[in-house]
PQR file with spaces between the fields and no chain letter, atoms N, CA, C, O and H, PARSE charges and radii, in Angstrom:
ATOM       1  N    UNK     1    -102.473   -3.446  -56.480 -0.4000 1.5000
ATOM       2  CA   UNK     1    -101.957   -3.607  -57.819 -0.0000 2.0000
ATOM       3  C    UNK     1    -100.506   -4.072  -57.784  0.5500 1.7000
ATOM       4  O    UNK     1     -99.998   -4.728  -58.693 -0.5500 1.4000
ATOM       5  N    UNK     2     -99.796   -3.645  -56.542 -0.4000 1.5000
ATOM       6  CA   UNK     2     -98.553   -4.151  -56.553 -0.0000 2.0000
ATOM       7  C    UNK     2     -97.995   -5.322  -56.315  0.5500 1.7000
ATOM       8  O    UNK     2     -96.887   -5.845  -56.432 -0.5500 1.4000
ATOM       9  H    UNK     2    -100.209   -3.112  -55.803  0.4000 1.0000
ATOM      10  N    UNK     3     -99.124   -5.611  -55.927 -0.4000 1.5000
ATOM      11  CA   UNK     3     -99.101   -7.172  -55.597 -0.0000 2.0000
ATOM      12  C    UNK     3     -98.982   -8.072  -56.876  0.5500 1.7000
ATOM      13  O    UNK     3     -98.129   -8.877  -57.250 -0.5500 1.4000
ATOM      14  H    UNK     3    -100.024   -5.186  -55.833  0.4000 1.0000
ATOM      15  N    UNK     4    -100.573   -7.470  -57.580 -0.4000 1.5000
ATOM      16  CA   UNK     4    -100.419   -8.485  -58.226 -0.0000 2.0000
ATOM      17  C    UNK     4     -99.024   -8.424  -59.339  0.5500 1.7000
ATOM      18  O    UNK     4     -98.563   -9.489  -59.750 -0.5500 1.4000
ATOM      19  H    UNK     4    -101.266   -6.816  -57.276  0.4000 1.0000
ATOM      20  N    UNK     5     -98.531   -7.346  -59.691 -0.4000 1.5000
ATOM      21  CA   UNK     5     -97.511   -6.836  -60.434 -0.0000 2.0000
ATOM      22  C    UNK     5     -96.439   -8.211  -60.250  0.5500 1.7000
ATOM      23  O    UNK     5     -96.038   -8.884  -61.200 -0.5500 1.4000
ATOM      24  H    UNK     5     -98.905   -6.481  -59.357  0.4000 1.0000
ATOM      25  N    UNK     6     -96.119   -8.426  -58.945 -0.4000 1.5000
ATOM      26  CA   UNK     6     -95.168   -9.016  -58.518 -0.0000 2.0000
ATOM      27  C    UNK     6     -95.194  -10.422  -58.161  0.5500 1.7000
ATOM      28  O    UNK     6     -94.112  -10.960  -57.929 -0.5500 1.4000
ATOM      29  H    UNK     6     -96.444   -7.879  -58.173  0.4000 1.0000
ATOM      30  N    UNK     7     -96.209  -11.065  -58.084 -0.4000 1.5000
ATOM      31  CA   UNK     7     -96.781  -12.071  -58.285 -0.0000 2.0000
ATOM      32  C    UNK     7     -96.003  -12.709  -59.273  0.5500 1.7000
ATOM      33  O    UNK     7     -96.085  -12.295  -60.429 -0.5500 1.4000
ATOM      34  H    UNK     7     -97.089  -10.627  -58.272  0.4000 1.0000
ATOM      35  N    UNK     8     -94.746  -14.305  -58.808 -0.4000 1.5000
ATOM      36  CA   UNK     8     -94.029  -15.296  -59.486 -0.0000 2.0000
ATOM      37  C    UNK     8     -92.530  -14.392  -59.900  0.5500 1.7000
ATOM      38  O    UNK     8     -91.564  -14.952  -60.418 -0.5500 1.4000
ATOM      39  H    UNK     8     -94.679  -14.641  -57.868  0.4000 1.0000
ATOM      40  N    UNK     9     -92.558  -13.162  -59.618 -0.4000 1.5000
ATOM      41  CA   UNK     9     -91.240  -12.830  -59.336 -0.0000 2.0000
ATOM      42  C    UNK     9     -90.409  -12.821  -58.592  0.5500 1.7000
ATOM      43  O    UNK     9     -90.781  -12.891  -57.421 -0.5500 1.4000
ATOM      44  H    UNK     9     -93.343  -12.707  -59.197  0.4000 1.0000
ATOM      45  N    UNK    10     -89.070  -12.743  -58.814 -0.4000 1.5000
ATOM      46  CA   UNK    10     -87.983  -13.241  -58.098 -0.0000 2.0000
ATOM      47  C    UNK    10     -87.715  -11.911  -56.698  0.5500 1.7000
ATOM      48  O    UNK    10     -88.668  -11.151  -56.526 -0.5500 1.4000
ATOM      49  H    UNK    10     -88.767  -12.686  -59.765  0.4000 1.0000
ATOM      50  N    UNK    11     -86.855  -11.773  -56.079 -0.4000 1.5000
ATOM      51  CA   UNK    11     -87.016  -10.299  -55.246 -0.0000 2.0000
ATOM      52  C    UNK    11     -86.380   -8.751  -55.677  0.5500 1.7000
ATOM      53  O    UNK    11     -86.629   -7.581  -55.388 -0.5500 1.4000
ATOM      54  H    UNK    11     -86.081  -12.390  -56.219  0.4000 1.0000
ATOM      55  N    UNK    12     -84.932   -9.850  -56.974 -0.4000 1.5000
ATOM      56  CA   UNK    12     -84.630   -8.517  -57.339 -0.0000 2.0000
ATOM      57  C    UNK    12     -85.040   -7.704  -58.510  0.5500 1.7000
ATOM      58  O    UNK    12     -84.620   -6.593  -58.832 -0.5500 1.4000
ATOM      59  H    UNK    12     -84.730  -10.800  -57.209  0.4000 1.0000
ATOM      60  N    UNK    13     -86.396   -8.826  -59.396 -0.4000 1.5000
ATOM      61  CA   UNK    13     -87.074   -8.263  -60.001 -0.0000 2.0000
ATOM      62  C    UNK    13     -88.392   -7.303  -59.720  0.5500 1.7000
ATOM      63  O    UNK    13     -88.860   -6.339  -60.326 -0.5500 1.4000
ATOM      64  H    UNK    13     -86.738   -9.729  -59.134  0.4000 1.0000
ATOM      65  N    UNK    14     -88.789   -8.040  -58.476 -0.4000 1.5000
ATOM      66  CA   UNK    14     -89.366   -6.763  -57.452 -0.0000 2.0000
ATOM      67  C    UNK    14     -88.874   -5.660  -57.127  0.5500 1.7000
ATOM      68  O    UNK    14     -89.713   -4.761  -57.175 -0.5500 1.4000
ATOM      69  H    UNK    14     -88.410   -8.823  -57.984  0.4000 1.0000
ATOM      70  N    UNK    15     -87.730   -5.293  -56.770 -0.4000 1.5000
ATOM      71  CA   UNK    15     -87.081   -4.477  -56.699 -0.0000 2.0000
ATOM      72  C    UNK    15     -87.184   -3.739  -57.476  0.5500 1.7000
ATOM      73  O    UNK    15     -87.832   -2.708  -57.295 -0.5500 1.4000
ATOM      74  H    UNK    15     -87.048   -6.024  -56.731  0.4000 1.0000
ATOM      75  N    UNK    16     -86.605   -4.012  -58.552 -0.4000 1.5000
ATOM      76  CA   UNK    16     -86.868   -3.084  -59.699 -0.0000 2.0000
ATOM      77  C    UNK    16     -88.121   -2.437  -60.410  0.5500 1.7000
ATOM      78  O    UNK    16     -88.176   -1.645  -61.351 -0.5500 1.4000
ATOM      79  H    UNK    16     -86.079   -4.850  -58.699  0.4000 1.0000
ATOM      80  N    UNK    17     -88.980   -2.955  -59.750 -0.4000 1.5000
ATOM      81  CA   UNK    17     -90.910   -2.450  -60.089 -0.0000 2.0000
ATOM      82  C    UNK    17     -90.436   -1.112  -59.914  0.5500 1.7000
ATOM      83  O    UNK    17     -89.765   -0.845  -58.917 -0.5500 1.4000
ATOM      84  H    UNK    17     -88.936   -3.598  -58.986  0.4000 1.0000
ATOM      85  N    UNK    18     -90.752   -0.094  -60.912 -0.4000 1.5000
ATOM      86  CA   UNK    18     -90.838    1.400  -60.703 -0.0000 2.0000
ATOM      87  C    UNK    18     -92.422    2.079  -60.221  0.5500 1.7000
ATOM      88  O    UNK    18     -93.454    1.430  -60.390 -0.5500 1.4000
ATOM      89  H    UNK    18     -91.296   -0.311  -61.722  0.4000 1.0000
ATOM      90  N    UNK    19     -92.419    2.900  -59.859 -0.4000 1.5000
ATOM      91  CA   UNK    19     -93.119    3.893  -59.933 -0.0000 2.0000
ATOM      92  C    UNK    19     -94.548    4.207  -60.561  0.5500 1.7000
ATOM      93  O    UNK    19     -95.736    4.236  -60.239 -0.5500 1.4000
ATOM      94  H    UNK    19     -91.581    3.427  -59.722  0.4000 1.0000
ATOM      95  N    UNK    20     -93.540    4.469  -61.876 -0.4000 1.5000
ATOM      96  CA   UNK    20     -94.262    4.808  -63.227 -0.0000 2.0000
ATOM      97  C    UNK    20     -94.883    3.619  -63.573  0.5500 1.7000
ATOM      98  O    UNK    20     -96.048    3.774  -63.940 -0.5500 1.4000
ATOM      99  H    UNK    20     -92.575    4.446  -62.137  0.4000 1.0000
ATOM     100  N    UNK    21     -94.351    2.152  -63.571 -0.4000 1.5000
ATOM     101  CA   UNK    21     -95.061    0.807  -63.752 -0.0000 2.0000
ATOM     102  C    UNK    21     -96.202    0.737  -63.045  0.5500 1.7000
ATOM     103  O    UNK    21     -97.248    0.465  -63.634 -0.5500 1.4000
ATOM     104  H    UNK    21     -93.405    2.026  -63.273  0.4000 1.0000
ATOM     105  N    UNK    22     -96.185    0.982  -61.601 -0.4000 1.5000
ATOM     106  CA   UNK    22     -97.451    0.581  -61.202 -0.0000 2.0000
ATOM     107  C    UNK    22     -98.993    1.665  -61.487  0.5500 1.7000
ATOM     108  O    UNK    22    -100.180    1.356  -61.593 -0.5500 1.4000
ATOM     109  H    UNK    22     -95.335    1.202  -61.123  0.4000 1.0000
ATOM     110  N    UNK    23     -98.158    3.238  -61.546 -0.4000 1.5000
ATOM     111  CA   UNK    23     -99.285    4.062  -62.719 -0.0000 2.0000
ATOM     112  C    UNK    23     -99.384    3.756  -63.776  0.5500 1.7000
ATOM     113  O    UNK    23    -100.393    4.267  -64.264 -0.5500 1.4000
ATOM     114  H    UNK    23     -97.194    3.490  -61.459  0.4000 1.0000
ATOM     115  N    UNK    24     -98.478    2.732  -64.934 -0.4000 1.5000
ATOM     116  CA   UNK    24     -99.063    2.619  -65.538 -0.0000 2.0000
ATOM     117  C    UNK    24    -100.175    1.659  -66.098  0.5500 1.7000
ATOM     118  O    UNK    24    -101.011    1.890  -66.972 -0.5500 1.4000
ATOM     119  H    UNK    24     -97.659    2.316  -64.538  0.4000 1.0000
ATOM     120  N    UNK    25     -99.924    0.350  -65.249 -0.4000 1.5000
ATOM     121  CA   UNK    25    -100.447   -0.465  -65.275 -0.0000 2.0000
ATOM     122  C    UNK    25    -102.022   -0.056  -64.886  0.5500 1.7000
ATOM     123  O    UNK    25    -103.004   -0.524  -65.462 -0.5500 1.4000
ATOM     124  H    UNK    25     -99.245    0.163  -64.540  0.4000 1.0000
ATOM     125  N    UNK    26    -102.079    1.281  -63.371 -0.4000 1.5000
ATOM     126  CA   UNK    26    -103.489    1.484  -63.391 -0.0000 2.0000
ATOM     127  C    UNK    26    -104.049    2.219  -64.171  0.5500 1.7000
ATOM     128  O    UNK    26    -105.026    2.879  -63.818 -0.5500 1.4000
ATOM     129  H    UNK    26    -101.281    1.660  -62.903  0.4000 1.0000
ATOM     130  N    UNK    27    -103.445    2.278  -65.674 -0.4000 1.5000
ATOM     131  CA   UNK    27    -104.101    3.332  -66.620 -0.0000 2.0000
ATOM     132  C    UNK    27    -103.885    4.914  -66.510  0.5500 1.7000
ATOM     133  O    UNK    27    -104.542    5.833  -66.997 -0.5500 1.4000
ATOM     134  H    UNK    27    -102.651    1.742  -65.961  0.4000 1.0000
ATOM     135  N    UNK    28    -102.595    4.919  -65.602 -0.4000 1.5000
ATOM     136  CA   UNK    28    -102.022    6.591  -65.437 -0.0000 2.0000
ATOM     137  C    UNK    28    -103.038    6.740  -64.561  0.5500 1.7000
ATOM     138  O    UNK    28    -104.073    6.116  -64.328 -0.5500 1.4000
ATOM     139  H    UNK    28    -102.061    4.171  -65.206  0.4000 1.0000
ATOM     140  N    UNK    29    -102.394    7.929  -64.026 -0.4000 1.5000
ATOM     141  CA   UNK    29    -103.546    8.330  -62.388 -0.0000 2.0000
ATOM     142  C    UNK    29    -103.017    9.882  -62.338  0.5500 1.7000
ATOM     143  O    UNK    29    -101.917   10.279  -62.722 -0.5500 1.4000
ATOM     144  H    UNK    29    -101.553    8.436  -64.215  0.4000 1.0000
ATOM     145  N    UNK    30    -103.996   10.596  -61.812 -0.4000 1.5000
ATOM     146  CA   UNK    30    -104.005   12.066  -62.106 -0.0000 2.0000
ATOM     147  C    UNK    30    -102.628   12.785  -60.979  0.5500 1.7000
ATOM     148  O    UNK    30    -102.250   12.405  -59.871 -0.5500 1.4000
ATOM     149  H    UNK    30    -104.890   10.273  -61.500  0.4000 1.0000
ATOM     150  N    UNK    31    -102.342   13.487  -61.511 -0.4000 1.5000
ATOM     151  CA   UNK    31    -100.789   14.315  -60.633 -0.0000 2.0000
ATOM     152  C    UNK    31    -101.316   14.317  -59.371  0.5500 1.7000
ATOM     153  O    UNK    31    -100.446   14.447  -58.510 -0.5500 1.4000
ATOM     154  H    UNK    31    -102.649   13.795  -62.412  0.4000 1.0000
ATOM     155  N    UNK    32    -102.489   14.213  -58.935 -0.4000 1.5000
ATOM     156  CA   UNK    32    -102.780   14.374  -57.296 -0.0000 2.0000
ATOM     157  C    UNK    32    -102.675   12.652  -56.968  0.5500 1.7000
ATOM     158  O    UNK    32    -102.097   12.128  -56.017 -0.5500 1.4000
ATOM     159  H    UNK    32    -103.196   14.107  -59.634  0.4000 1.0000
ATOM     160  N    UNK    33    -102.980   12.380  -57.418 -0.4000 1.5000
ATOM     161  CA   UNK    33    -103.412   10.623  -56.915 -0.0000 2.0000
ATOM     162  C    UNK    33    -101.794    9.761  -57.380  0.5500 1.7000
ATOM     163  O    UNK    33    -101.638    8.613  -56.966 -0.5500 1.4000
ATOM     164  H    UNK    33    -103.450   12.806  -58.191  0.4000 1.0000
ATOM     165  N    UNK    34    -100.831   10.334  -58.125 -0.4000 1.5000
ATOM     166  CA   UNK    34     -99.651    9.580  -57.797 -0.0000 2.0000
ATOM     167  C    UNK    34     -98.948    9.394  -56.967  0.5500 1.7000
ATOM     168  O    UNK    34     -97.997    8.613  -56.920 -0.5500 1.4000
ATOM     169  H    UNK    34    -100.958   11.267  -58.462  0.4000 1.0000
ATOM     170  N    UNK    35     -99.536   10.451  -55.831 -0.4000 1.5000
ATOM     171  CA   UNK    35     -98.432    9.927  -54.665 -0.0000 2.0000
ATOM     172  C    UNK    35     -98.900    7.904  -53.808  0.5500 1.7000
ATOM     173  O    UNK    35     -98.140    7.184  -53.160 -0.5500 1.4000
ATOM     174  H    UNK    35    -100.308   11.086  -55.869  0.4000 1.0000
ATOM     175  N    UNK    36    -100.216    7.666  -54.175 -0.4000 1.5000
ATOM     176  CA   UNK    36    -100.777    6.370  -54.304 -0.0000 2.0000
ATOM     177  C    UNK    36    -100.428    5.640  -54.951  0.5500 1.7000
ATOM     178  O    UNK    36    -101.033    4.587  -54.749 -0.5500 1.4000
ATOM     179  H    UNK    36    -100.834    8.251  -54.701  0.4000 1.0000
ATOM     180  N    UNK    37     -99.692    5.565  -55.736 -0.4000 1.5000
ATOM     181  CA   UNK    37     -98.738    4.628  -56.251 -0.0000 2.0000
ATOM     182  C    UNK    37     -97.549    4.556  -55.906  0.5500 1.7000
ATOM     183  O    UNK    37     -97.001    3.467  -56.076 -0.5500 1.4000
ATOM     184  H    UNK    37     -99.201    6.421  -55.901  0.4000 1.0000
ATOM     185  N    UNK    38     -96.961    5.388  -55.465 -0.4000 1.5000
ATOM     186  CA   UNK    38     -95.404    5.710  -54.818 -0.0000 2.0000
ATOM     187  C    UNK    38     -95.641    4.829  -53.586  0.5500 1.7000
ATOM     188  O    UNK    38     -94.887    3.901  -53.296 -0.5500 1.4000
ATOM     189  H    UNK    38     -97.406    6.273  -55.327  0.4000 1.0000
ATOM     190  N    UNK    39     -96.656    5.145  -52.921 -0.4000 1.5000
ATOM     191  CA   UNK    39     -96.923    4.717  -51.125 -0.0000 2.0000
ATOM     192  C    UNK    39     -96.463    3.054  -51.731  0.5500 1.7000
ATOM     193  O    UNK    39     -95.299    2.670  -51.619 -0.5500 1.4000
ATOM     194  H    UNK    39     -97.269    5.900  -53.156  0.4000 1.0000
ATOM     195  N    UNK    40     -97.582    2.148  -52.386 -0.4000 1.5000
ATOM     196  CA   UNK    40     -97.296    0.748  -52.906 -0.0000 2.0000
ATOM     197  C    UNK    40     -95.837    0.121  -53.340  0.5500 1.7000
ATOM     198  O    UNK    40     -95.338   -0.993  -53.188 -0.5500 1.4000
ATOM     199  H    UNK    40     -98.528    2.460  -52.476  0.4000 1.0000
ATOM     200  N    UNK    41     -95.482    1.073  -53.815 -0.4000 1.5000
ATOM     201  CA   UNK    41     -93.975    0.681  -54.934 -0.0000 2.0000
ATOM     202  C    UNK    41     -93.275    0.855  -53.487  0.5500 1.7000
ATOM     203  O    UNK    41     -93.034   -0.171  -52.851 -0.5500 1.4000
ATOM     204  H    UNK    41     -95.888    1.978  -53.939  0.4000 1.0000
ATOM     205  N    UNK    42     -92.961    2.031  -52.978 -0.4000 1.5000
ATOM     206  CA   UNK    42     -91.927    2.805  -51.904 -0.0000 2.0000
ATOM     207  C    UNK    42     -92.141    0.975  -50.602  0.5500 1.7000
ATOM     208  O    UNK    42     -91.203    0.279  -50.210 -0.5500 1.4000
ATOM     209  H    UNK    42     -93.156    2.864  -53.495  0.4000 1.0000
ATOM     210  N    UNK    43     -93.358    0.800  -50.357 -0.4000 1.5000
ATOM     211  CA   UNK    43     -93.594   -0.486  -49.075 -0.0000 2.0000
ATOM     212  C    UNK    43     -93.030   -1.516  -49.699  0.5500 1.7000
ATOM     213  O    UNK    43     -92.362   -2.397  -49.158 -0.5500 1.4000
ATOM     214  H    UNK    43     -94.119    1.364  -50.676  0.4000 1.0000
ATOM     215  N    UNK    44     -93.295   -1.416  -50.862 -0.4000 1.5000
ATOM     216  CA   UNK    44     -92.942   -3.328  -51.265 -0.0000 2.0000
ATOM     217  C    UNK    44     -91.318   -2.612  -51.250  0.5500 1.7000
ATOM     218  O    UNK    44     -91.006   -2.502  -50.065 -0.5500 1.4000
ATOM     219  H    UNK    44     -93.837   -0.699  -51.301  0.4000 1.0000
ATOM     220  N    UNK    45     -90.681   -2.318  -51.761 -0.4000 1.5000
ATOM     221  CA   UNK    45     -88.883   -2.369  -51.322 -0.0000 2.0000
ATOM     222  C    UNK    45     -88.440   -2.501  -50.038  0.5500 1.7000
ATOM     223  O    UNK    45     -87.617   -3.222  -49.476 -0.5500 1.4000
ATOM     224  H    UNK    45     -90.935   -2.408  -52.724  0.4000 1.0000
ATOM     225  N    UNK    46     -89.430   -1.343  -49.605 -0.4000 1.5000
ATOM     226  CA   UNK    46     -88.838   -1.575  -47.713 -0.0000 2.0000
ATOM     227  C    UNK    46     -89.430   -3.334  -47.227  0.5500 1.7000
ATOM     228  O    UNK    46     -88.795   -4.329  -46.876 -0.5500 1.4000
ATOM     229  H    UNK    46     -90.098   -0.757  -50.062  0.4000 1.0000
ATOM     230  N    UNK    47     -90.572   -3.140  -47.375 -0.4000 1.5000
ATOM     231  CA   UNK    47     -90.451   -5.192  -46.977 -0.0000 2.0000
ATOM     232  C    UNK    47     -89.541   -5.514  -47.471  0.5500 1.7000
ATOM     233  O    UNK    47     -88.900   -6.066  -46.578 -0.5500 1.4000
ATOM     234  H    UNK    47     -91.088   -2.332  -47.660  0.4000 1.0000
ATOM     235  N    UNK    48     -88.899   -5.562  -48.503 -0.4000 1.5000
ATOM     236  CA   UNK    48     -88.185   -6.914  -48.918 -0.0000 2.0000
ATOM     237  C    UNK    48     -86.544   -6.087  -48.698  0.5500 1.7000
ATOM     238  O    UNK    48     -85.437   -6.612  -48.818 -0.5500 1.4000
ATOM     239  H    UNK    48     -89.420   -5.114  -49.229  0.4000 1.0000
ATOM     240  N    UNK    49     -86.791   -5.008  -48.433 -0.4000 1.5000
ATOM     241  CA   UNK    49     -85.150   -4.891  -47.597 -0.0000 2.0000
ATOM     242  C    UNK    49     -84.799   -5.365  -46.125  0.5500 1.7000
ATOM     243  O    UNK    49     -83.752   -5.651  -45.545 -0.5500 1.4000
ATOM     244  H    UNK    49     -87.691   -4.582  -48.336  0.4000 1.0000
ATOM     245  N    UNK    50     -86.066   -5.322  -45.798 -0.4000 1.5000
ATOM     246  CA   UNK    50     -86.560   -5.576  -44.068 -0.0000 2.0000
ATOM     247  C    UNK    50     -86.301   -6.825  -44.402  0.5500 1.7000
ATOM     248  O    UNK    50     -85.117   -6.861  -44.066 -0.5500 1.4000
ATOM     249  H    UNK    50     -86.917   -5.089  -46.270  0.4000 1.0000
ATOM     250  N    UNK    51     -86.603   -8.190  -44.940 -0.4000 1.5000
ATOM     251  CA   UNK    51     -86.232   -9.449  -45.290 -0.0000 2.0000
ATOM     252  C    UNK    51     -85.287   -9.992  -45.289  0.5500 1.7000
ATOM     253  O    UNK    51     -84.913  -11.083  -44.859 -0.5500 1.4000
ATOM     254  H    UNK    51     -87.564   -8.161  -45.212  0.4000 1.0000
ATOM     255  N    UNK    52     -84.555   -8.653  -46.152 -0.4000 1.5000
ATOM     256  CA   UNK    52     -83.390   -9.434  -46.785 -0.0000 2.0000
ATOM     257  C    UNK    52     -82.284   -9.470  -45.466  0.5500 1.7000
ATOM     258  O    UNK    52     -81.516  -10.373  -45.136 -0.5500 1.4000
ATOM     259  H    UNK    52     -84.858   -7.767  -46.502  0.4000 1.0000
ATOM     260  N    UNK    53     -82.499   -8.230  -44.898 -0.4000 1.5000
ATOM     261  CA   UNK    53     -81.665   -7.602  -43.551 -0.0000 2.0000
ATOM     262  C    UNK    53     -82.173   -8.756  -42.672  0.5500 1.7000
ATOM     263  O    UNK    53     -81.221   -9.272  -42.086 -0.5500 1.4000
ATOM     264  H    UNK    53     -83.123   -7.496  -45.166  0.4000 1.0000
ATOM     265  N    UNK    54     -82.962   -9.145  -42.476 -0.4000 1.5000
ATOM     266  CA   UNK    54     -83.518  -10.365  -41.579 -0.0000 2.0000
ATOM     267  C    UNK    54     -83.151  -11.577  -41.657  0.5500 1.7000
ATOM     268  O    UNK    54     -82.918  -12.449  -40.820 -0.5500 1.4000
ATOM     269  H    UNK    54     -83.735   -8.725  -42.952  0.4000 1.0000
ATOM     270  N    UNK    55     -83.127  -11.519  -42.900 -0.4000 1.5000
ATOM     271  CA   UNK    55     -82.599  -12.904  -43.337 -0.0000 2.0000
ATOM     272  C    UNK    55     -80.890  -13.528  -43.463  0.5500 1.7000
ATOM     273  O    UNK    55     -80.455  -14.666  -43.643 -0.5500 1.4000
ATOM     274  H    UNK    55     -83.316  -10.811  -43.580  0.4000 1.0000
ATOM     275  N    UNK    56     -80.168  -12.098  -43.261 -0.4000 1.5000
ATOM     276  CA   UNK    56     -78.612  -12.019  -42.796 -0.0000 2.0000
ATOM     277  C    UNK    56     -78.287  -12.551  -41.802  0.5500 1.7000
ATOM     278  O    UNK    56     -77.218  -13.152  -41.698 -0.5500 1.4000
ATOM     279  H    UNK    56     -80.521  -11.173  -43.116  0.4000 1.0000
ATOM     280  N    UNK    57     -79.507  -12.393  -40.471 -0.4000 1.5000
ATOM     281  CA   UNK    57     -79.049  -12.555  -39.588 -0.0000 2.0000
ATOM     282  C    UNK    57     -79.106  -13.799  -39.315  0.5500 1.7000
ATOM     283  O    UNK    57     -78.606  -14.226  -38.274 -0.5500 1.4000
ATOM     284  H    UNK    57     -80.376  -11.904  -40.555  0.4000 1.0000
């Protein structure tokens, strides 16, 4: 879902994808199953910090 979320955005509008956006987009998800949306949101920042740090060099 996070994908497609981010799909034609820029990186620091990726960035800013919350949390709560990608539960809400899947129609809210039960207090046990949000940590499954965190895992998605939490990877896509670290890639694109891993990038950006990569791309310094």
């Amino acid at each position: 879902m996070i994908t497609e979320m981010v799909k034609g955005k820029t990186l620091d509008e990726a960035m800013s994808m919350s949390k709560e956006a990608v539960a809400n987009e899947l129609g809210g998800l039960p207090p046990q199953k949000m940590h499954c949306s965190n895992l998605g949101a939490d990877a896509l920042k670290k890639a694109i910090e891993d990038y950006r740090s990569k791309k310094k060099s």
